[in-house]
C-alpha positions as CSV (number, residue, x, y, z in Angstrom):
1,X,125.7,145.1,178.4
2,X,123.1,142.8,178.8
3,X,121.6,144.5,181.7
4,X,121.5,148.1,179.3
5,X,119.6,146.0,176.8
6,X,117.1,144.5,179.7
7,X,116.9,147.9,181.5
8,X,116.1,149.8,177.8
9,X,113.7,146.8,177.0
10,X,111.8,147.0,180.3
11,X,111.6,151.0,179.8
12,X,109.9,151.1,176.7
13,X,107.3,148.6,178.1
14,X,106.9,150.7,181.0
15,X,106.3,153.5,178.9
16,X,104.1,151.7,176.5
17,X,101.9,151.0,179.8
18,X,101.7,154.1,181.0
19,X,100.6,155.3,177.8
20,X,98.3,152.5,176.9
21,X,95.4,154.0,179.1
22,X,95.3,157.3,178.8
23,X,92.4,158.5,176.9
24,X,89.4,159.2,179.7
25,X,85.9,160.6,178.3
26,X,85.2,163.8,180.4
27,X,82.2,166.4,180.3
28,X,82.5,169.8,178.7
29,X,82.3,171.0,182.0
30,X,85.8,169.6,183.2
31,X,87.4,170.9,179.9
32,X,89.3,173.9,181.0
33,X,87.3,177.2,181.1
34,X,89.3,178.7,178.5
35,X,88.7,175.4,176.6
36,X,84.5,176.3,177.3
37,X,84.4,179.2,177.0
38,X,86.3,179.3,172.9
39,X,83.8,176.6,172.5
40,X,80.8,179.0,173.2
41,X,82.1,181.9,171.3
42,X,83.2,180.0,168.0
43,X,81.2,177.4,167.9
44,X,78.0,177.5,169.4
45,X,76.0,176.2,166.7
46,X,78.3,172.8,166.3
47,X,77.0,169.7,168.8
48,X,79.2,168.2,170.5
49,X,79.6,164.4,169.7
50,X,82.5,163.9,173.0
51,X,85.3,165.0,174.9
52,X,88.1,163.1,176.1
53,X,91.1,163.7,177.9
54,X,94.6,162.6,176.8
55,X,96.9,162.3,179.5
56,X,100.6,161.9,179.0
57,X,104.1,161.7,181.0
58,X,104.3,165.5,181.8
59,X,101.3,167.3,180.1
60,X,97.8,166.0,178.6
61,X,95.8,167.6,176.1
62,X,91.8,167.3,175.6
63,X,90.0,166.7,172.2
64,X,86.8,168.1,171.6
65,X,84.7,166.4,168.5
66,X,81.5,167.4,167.1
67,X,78.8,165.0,165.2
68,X,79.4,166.2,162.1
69,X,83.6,165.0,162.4
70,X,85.1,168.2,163.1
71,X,87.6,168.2,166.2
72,X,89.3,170.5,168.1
73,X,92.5,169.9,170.1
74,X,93.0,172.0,173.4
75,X,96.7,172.0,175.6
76,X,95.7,171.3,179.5
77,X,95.5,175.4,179.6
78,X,92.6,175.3,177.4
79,X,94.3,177.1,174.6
80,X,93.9,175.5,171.0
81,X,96.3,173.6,169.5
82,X,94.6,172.2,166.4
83,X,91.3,173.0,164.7
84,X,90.5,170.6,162.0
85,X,87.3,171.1,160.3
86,X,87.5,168.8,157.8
87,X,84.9,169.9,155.0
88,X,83.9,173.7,156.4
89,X,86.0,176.3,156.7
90,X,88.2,177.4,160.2
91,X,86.8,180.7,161.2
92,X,88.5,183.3,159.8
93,X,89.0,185.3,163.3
94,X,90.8,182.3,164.2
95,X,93.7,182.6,161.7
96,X,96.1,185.3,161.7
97,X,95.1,188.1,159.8
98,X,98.6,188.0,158.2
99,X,97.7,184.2,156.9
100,X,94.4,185.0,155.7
101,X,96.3,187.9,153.6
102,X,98.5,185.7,152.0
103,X,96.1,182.7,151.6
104,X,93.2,184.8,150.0
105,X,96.4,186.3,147.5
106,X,98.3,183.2,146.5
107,X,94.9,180.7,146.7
108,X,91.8,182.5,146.4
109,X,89.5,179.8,145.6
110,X,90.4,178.0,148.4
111,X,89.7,177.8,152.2
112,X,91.3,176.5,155.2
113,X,90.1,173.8,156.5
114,X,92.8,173.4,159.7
115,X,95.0,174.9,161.5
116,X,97.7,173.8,163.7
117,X,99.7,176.2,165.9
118,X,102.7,175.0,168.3
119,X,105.8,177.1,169.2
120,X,107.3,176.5,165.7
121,X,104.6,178.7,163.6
122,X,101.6,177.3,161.8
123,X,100.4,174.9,159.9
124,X,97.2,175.2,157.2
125,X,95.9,172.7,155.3
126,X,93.6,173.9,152.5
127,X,90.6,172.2,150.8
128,X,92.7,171.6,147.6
129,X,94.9,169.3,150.0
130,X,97.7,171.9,150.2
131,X,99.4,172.5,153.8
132,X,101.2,175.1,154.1
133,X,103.7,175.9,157.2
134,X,104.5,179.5,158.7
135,X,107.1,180.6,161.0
136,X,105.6,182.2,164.2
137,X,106.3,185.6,162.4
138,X,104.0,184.5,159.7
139,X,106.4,183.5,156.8
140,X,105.7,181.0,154.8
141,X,108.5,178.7,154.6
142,X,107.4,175.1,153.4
143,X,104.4,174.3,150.9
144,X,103.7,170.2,151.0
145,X,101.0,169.0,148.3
């Protein structure tokens, strides 16, 4: 039993180390070129404060963040995972047109100001601090304040 407990023990300090250095600055140029090139088409006008690269056990992910605190959040395909704007609006050609519908019905003073998409449906967070999750089908099925 004791040797479970050491083994376990030693295992989450491994992991801890693998994990404690894993954040690497890179250039926009070693982002992936899907990564570049959603960057050039949606936003162009935004400068680039840096990029970094998160690797983890399996997979790694690359964050992109602009001076003015907006960041961006790209799998190791170069596909977004999270666009979080924080004061401006997320593009609307970014956000399923099915969303939008629903957003610019239910909360039409309101914009979204992220976005998070992962194999469970989305995620919006709106400038009046409401988040709202979708299935991948585009039903709403949890509202948070």
């Amino acid at each position: 039993m004791k040797q479970l407990i050491t083994l376990t023990i030693c295992l989450f300090i491994f992991s801890g180390i693998i994990k404690a250095d894993n954040d690497k600055p890179v250039t926009i140029d070693e982002l992936p070129q899907k990564a570049q090139e959603f960057l050039k088409q949606h936003f162009s006008k935004n400068t680039i404060s840096y990029a970094q690269v998160e690797k983890e056990l399996w997979d790694k992910k690359y964050d992109v963040v602009f001076t003015n605190g907006e960041k961006i959040e790209f799998d190791k395909n170069g596909e977004w995972k999270e666009i979080d704007c924080k004061f401006s609006a997320v593009p609307d050609i970014l956000v399923p047109q099915q969303i939008q519908d629903h957003i610019k019905k239910q909360f039409p003073q309101n914009k979204i100001i992220q976005i998070e998409k992962d194999s469970k449906g989305y995620e919006i967070k709106l400038n009046n601090k409401l988040e709202l999750k979708y299935t991948p089908t585009f039903q709403l099925k949890e509202i948070d304040d």
